[in-house]
C-alpha positions, 0 to 999 in steps of 0.5 A: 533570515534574521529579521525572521527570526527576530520576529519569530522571537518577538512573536513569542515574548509577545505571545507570552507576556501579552497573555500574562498582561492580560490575565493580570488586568482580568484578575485586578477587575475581579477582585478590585477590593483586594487589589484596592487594599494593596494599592493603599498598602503601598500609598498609591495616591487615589487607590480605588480609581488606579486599581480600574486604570492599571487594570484596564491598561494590563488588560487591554494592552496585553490583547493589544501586545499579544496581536501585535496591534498598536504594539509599541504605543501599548508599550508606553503605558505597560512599561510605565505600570511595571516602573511605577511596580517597581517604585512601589511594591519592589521598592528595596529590590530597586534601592539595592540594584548595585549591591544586589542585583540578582534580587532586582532582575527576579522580581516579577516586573523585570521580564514584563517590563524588558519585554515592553522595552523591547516593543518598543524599541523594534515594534511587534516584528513581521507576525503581528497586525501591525505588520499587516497594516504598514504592508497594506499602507506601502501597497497603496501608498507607491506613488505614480514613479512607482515609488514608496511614499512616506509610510513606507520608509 
């Protein structure tokens, strides 16, 4: 029942930040100029180039991460895009994590990148194509002793 539940829980996180992702990657490709300006407000090296590289992994990793495809390899680069936010344009809420870290935990990268952590950490859960997939793999991967092979264990 927990594992149910913990998937059910993933679901919605994925659901919710995946959409969010997704919409982000959208807006940074409809508005590149301005988002090209921020970028070189904030000394981000090669602006014009990571304004289309940060907006294509939001974008296409957050349909990945709302269907639950290839959830924890997307968290990789999703979670490196909320670090490098972080690093960047929230830069005083990191300096000043000890002496204020309730300032830190609002700022909009937290739950992103607590949410990509955590796909990471236990994968998309049992409602995500993933899933799916190493179900299917475990079918047809029992050996003659009737047995599971390598991708089910």
């Amino acid at each position: 029942m927990s594992c149910v539940l913990g998937s059910f829980v993933l679901l919605l996180l994925r659901l919710y930040f995946g959409w969010h992702f997704l919409m982000a990657g959208k807006g940074k490709f409809m508005n590149t100029e301005q988002v090209t300006g921020f970028f070189t407000n904030l000394a981000i090296p090669f602006p014009h180039i990571m304004v289309y590289v940060v907006a294509a992994i939001e974008m296409i990793g957050g349909a990945f991460l709302l269907i639950g495809l290839a959830a924890r390899f997307v968290s990789i680069p999703l979670s490196v895009t909320m670090i490098v936010a972080f690093f960047t344009a929230h830069l005083e809420a990191v300096k000043n994590i000890f002496k204020d870290p309730e300032t830190f935990f609002a700022q909009d990268p937290f739950l992103f990148l607590l949410t990509t952590l955590l796909v990471l950490s236990f994968g998309p859960g049992m409602f995500s194509i993933d899933y799916v997939i190493k179900k299917k793999c475990c079918q047809s991967d029992v050996g003659s002793s009737g047995t599971k092979t390598s991708c089910c264990s």
